[in-house]
Structures are given as structure tokens and as C-alpha cells.
C-alpha positions as CSV (number, residue, x, y, z in Angstrom):
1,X,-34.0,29.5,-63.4
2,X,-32.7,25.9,-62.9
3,X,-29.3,27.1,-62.2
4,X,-30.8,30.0,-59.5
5,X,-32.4,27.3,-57.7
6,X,-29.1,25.1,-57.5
7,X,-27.0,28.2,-56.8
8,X,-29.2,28.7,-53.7
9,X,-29.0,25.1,-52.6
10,X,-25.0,25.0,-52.6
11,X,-25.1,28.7,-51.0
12,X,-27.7,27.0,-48.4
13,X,-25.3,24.0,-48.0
14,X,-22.2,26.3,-47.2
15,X,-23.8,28.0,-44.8
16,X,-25.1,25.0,-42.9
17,X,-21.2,23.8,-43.0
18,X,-19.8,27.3,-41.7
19,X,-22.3,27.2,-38.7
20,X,-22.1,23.4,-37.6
21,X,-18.8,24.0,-37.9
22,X,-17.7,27.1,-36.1
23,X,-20.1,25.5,-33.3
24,X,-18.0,22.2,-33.4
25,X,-14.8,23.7,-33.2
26,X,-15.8,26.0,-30.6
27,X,-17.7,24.2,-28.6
28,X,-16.5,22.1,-25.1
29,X,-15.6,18.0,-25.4
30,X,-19.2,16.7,-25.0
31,X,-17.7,13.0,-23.9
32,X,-14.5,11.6,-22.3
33,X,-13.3,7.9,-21.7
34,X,-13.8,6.5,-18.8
35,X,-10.4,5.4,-16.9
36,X,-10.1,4.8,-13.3
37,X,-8.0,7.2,-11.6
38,X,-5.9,7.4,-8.6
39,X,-6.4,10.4,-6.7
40,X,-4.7,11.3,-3.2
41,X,-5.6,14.2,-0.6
42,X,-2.1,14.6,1.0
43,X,-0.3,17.2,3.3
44,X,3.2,17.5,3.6
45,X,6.2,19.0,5.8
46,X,9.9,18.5,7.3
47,X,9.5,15.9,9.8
48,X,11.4,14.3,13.0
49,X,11.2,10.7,13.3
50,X,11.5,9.4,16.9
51,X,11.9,6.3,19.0
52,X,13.2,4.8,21.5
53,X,16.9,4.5,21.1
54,X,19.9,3.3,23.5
55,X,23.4,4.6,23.1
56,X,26.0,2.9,23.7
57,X,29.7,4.4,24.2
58,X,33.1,3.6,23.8
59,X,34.8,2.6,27.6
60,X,38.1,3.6,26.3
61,X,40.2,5.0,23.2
62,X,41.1,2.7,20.4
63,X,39.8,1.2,17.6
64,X,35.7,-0.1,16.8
65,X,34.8,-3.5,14.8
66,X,31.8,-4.1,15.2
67,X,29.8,-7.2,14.4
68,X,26.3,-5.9,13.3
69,X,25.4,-4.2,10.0
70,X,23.2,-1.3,9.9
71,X,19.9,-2.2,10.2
72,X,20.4,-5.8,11.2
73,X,17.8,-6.8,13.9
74,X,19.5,-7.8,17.0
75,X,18.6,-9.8,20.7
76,X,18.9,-8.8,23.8
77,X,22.2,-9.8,25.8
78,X,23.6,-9.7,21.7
79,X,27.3,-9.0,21.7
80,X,27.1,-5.9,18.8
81,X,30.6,-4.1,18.8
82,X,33.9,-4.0,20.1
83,X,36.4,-1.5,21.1
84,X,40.3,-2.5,20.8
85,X,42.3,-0.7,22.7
86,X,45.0,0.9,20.3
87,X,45.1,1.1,17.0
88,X,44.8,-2.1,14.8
89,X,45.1,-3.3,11.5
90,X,42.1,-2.3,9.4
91,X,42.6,-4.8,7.0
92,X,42.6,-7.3,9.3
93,X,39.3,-6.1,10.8
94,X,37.6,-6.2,7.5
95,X,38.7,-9.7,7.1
96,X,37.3,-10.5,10.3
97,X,33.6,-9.2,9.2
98,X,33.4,-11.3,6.6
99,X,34.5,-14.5,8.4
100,X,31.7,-13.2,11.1
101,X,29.1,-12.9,7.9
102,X,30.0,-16.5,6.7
103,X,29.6,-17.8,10.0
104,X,26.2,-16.1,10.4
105,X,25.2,-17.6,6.7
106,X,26.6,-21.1,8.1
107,X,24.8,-21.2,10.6
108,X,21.4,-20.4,9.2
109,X,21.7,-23.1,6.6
110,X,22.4,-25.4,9.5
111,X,19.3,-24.0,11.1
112,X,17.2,-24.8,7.7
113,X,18.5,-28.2,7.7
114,X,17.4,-29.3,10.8
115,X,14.0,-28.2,10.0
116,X,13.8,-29.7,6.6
117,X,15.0,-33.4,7.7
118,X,13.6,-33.2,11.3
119,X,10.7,-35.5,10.0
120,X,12.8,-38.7,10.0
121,X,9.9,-40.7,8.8
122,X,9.7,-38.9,5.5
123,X,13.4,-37.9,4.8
124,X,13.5,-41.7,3.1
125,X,10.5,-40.9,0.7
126,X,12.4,-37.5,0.3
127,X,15.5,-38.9,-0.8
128,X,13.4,-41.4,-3.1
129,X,11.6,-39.0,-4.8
130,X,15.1,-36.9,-5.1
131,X,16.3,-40.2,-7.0
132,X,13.7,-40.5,-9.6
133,X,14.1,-36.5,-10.2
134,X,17.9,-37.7,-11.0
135,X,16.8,-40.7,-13.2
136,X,14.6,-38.3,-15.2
137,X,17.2,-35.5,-15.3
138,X,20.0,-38.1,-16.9
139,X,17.2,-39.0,-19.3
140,X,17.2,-35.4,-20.4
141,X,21.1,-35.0,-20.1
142,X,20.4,-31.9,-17.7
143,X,23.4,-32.3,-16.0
144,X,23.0,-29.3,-13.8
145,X,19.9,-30.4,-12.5
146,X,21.4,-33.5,-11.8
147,X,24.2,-31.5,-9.0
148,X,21.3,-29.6,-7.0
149,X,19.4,-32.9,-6.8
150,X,22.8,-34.5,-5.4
151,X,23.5,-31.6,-3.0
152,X,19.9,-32.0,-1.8
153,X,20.3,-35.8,-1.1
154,X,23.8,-34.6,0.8
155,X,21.3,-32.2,3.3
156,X,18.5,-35.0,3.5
157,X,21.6,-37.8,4.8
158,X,23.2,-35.1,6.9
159,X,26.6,-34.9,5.0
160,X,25.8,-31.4,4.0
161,X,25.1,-30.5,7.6
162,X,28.6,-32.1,9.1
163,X,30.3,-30.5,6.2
164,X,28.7,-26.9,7.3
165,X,29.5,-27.8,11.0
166,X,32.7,-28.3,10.3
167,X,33.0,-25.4,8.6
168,X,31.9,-23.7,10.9
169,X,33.9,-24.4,13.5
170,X,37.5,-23.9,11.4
171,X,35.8,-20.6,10.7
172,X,35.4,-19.8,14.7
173,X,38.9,-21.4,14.9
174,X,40.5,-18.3,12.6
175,X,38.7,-15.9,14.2
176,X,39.9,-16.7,17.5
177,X,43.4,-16.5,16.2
178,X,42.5,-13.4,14.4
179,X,41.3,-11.6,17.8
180,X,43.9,-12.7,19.3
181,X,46.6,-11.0,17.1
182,X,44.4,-7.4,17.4
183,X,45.1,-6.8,20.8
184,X,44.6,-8.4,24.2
185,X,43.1,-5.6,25.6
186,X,39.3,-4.9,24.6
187,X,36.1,-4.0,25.7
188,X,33.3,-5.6,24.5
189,X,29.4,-3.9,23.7
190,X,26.6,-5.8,24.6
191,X,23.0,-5.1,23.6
192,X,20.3,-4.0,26.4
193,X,17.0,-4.0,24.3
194,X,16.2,-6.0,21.3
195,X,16.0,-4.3,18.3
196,X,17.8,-2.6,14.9
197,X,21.7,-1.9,15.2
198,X,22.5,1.7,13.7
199,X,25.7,3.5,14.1
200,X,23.7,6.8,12.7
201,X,24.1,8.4,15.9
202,X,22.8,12.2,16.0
203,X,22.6,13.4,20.1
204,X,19.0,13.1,19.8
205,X,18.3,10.2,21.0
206,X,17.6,11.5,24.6
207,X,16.2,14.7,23.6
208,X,13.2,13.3,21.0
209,X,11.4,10.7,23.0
210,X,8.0,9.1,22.5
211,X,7.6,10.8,26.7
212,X,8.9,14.5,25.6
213,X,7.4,15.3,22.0
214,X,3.6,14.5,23.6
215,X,3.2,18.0,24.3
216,X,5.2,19.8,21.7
217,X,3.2,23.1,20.2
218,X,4.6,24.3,16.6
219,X,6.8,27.1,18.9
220,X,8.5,23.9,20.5
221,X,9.0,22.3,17.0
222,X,10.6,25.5,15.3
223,X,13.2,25.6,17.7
224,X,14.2,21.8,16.8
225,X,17.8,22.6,14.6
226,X,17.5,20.4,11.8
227,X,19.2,16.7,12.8
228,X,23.1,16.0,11.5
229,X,23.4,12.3,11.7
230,X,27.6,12.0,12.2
231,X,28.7,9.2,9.3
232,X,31.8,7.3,10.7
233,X,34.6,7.5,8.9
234,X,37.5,5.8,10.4
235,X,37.0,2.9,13.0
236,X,39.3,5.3,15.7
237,X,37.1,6.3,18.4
238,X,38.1,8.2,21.6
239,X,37.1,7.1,25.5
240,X,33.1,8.3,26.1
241,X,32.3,8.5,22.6
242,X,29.1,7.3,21.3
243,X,29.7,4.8,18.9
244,X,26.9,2.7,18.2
245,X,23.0,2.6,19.1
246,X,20.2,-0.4,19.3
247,X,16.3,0.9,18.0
248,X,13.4,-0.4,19.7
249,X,11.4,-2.0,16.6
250,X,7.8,-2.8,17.8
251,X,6.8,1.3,17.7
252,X,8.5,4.5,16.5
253,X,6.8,7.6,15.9
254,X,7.1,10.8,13.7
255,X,6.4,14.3,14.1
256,X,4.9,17.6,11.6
257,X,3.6,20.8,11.7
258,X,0.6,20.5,9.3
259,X,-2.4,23.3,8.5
260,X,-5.1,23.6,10.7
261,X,-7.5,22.8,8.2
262,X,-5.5,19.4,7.8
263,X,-5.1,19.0,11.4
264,X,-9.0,19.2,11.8
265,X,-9.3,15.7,9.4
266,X,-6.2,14.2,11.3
267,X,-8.1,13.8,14.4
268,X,-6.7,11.2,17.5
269,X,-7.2,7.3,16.4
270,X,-7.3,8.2,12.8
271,X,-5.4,5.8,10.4
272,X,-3.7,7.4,7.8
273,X,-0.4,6.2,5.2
274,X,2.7,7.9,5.3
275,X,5.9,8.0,3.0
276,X,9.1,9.5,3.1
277,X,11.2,11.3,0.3
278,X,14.4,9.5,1.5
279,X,12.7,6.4,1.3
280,X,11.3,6.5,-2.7
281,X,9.1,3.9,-3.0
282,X,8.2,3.1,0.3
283,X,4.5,3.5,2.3
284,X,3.2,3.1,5.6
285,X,0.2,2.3,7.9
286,X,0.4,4.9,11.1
287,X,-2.2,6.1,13.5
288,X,-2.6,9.5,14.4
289,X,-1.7,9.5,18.4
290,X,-1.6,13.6,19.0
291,X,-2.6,17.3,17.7
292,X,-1.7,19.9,19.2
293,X,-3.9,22.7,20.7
294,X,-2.8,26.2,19.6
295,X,-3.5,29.9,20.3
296,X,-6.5,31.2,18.0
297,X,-3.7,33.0,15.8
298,X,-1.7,30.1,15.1
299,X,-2.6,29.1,11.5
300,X,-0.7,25.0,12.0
301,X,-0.3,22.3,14.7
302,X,2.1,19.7,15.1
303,X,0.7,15.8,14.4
304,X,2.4,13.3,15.6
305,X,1.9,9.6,14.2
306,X,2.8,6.2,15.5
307,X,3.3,3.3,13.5
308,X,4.7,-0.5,14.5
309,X,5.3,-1.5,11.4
310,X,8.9,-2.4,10.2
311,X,10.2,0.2,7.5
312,X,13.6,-0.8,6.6
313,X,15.8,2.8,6.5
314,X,13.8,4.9,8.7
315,X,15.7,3.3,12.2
316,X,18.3,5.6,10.7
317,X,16.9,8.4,9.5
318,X,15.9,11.1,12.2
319,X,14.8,14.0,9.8
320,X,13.2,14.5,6.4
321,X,10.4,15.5,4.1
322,X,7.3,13.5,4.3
323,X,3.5,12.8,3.4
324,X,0.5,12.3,4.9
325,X,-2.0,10.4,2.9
326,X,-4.9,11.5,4.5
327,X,-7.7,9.9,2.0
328,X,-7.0,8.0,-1.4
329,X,-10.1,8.0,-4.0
330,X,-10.3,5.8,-6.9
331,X,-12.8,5.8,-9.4
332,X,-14.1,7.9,-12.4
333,X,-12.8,11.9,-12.6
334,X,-15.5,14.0,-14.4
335,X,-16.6,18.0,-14.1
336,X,-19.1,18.5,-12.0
337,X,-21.5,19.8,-14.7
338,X,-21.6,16.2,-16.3
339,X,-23.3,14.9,-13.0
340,X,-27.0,14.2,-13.4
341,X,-29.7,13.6,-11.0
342,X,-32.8,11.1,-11.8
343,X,-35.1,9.9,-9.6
344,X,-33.4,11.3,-7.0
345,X,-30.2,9.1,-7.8
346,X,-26.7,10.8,-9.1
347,X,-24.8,9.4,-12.1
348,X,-23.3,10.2,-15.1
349,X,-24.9,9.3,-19.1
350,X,-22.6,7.2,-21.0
351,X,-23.1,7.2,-24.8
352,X,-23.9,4.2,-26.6
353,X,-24.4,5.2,-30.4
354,X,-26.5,7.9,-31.2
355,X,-28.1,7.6,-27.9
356,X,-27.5,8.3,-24.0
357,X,-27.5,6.0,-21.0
358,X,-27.6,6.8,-16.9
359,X,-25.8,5.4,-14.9
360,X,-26.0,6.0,-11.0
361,X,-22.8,6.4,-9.6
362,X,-21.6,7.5,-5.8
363,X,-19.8,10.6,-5.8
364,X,-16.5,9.7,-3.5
365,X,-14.9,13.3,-3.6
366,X,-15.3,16.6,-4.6
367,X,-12.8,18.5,-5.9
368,X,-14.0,22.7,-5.2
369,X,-10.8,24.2,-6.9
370,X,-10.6,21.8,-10.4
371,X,-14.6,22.0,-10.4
372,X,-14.3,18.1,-10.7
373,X,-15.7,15.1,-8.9
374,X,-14.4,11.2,-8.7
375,X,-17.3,8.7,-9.4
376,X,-18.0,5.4,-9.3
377,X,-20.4,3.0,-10.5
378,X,-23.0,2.4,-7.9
379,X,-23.1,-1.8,-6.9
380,X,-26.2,-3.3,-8.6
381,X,-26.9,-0.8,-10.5
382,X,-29.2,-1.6,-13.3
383,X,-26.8,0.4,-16.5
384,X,-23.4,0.3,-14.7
385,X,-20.7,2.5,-16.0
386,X,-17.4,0.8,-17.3
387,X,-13.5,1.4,-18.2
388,X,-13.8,2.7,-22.1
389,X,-17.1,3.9,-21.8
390,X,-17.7,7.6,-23.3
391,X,-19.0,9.7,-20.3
392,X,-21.2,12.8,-21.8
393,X,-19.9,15.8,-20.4
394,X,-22.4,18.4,-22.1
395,X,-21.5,22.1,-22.1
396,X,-20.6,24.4,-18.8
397,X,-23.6,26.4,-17.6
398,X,-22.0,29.8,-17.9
399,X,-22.0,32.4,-14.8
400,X,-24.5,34.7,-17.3
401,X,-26.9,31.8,-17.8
């Protein structure tokens, strides 16, 4: 009889085990750790980027040097390219840039010089404290400390400076003589506008302009052939050929077709973030300036967005994919069944041990497709909710239920 009873106990036991266990297995995650999360409501689409852009063509047939990179900011009244009538040695107008990039590099160090010493009152106490730094340097045998502190006593008396003027000038010296032996016939380019130097010229420029694109409809932007930006290369250029073009800086603007569900968020004024595929890496800050208003069957409308901030690469670009970042969420990703409501107040329960803990929380989006929500701790709250905490989930309220 005392084994029957034990028999039932273990037979009890087993069957315990089998049903917790086909219930654990089979039932949902009850809790996941908290993380913040990054979350982004984008649109995206082929875009035109447009600005205000002067041309500027060759006067006659021969050979271009010119003496701005691409994407070097230039002045007004700036002497940017030249055309040499003829054909010239091109290895004589590569040596040429690079006496006109040493020059530049010259002269900027002058320019820091005169700033750094232009207190004459304090350059003594300068060089003084520069000599102690040498005394202690020799103490340590660093011996290559002890040369930067020299050449910075050398800037602080001016020797420095004389040496780079004088430098300078042999430099301007060559490169006289180096002109002279290209050709006595040129024709020099001269900047109009300030702004960024590009030779990425496309035959847009006068057709996409901050005045024509303000009434574009999606019609008017499917007819836009995608842009071929012409890459130069060979220096030979022929009478009335565009060669070069300076990009107004302060605004440029860029146009998309987007869906009119997305166009009914991107409303006039709104500030947004946008990035480019061509330009990994890179985001931002525009204003959305115009949507267009389309027929009732028209299912998108063309946004156009204006930004004056500097983006290095996009004064060259003129088409490409890009992204709208309409909203950006941070904060805790949960399904919406783990939301509860007390007192009226939202929140998620956190565990702590074997028992539960609310915690009010904002809900900052909704997502209706994933059947999630991002959350976040609510300022002040009494129990607030924190990275590594265990959110309870609970189970999915089935459609049958």
C-alpha cells in the first residue's frame, strides 16, 4: 500500500512537469529588457537638388588650368580659372597648381601669425614661458619637443613670418615665369557671386532654379531626364564651352515626389532632416518651403525643401536618392498589449523579483503595422523605468477572446 501511494505521488509529479511545461514552452516571452531604441519615420525618393548656380564659359579654344578645387569656397571678383589659348604643357600646369596650393598654405600661416603675436605686450611672456617649456624638455632629453618649442619662439620674434614671406614671394616669382612660358595669349575667369567652385557642370543650372521649380506638379517632375553631370577629362576646351561654375552657398534647395499621406505631415514651415545616399554619413536640417496641390487622382506630390546649411558634396551633386526624416522617436519599444492603464495614467510593469512594478510612461509613437509602441519613462515619476529593467509583456489577447 506504501508503494501505491508513492507510485501516485511520482505519477502526480510527472504530470505537474508535463503541463507546466508544455505551457512554458508554448507560451509568449512574458518580459523583455529594456534598451532604448532609435526609431525613424522616413520617406524616400530620386531627388533634384537645386540652387543658384553661375556658368561661366570658355572666351576661346585652348587649354583650362584653373586655380580653384572643387568645392573650395571662393569671393567675389576671385580670379577662379584660366583659358590658354593653344595647347600647353600639362605637366607644366600641374606643377603650377601645386605652387598655387603652397602659396595659398603660405599665406594662411602668415595670416595665423599675425594673429597670434599681434598682442605685443604678451609675446615677451610668450616667448618666456616657451623657454622654461625648453628648460624642462632638456631635463627630460625630449628632443623633439625641444624643435616645436624653437619653431614657435621663431613665429613669436617674426623670423618664421620673414622666412614664409620670403617664400612666398620666390614662389610668385616662379609662377610668373611659369605663366609666362604657357602662352602669352589668355583669358582669364573671374568670379561674379561668392560662393563654392564646381566644374560639375550639367546644363541645368538655368533650367532648375529656386524661381522655376515653385510650381512644379509631379507631371512636371516626371518629365525631368535624370541629370548627367559631364566629368572633365582633358584640360582642352573649345570657344563657348562651359567650363567651370560658382554655387551660391547661403541656400540651396531640393526637390521629391513623396505620398500624399507623407505630404499631409510635410506641411509649409515644417523642419525636418534630410540625407543623401551619395553622401553616406551625412544629415541635414531643411525646412519644408512647398507641396504641391494635385488633381484628386493623383496618389503623390512633389516637396521641395530648403536648407542654408553647408553640406560639403551636395554643390556638386544635382541628382540622387534621398531621405526625409520626418520624425525620430527614442525611447522604450514594447507590444502594445504590455501597456497598462492605472489611475488613468499609461505605463508599463517592470519586474523586480517575484513581484511587479508600474511605471507611467508617455507613449511617443505608435506603430499600427508591428502592433508595437515606443515608451518612455514619464519625468518625476514616482517608479521610473530604466535601461536593463525587465518590462512584463504578459500574453496577446487573442481575436477569439
Amino acid at each position: 500500500m506504501k508503494k501505491h501511494g508513492v507510485l501516485i505521488i511520482l505519477l502526480v509529479t510527472f504530470s505537474a512537469i508535463l503541463f507546466y511545461g508544455y505551457r512554458y514552452v508554448n507560451s509568449p516571452i512574458k518580459t523583455k529588457t529594456a534598451r532604448l531604441e532609435q526609431l525613424e519615420e522616413i520617406v524616400s525618393g530620386d531627388a533634384f537638388v537645386i540652387r543658384n548656380e553661375v556658368v561661366y564659359n570658355a572666351e576661346t579654344s585652348g587649354t583650362l588650368y584653373n586655380y580653384i578645387t572643387d568645392g573650395a569656397r571662393v569671393a567675389k571678383n576671385m580670379l577662379i580659372s584660366t583659358v590658354y589659348r593653344g595647347s600647353v604643357d600639362e605637366e607644366l600646369v600641374r606643377e603650377l597648381n601645386n605652387i598655387d596650393i603652397k602659396i595659398e598654405k603660405l599665406k594662411r600661416r602668415i595670416e595665423q601669425n599675425e594673429t597670434f603675436t599681434k598682442d605685443n605686450s604678451s609675446t615677451e611672456n610668450k616667448i618666456e614661458n616657451v623657454k622654461n617649456d625648453i628648460i624642462t624638455a632638456a631635463l627630460d632629453n625630449n628632443i623633439s619637443k625641444i624643435s616645436e618649442y624653437k619653431n614657435t619662439i621663431n613665429y613669436l620674434s617674426g623670423g618664421m613670418e620673414n622666412s614664409s614671406v620670403n617664400e612666398v614671394n620666390e614662389l610668385e616669382a616662379q609662377k610668373n615665369r611659369m605663366e609666362a612660358q604657357l602662352s602669352s595669349e589668355k583669358t582669364d575667369i573671374y568670379s561674379t557671386i561668392s560662393g563654392v567652385f564646381s566644374q560639375s557642370v550639367d546644363g541645368y543650372e538655368s533650367i532648375l532654379t529656386p524661381e522655376t521649380i515653385m510650381q512644379y506638379r509631379v507631371g512636371d517632375f516626371a518629365q525631368i531626364a535624370a541629370a548627367e553631370t559631364r566629368q572633365r577629362v582633358s584640360n582642352a576646351v573649345n570657344a563657348g564651352e562651359a567650363v567651370c561654375k560658382v554655387v551660391d552657398n547661403h541656400n540651396w534647395y531640393v526637390m521629391t515626389v513623396v505620398p500624399q499621406d507623407k505630404a499631409q505631415i510635410l506641411k509649409e514651415k515644417k523642419n525636418v532632416l534630410i540625407r543623401f545616399d551619395d553622401l553616406p554619413g551625412d544629415e541635414v536640417a531643411a525646412e519644408v518651403v512647398y507641396v504641391s496641390e494635385e488633381e484628386a487622382d493623383e496618389t503623390n506630390s512633389v516637396v521641395i525643401l530648403k536648407s542654408d546649411r553647408y553640406l560639403e558634396g551636395v554643390y556638386s551633386m544635382r541628382s540622387g536618392m534621398m531621405e526625409i526624416i520626418i520624425n525620430r522617436y527614442v525611447g522604450y519599444e514594447v507590444p502594445v498589449y504590455a501597456v497598462r492603464t492605472q489611475d488613468g495614467k499609461n505605463g508599463v510593469m517592470k519586474a523586480i523579483g517575484n513581484s511587479e512594478v508600474f511605471c507611467e510612461c508617455d507613449i511617443i509613437y505608435r506603430n499600427e503595422e508591428k502592433g508595437t509602441v515606443i515608451v518612455y519613462p514619464v519625468a518625476g515619476a514616482a517608479k521610473g523605468l530604466e535601461i536593463g529593467d525587465s518590462i512584463v509583456l504578459g500574453e496577446k489577447v487573442s481575436e477569439k477572446e
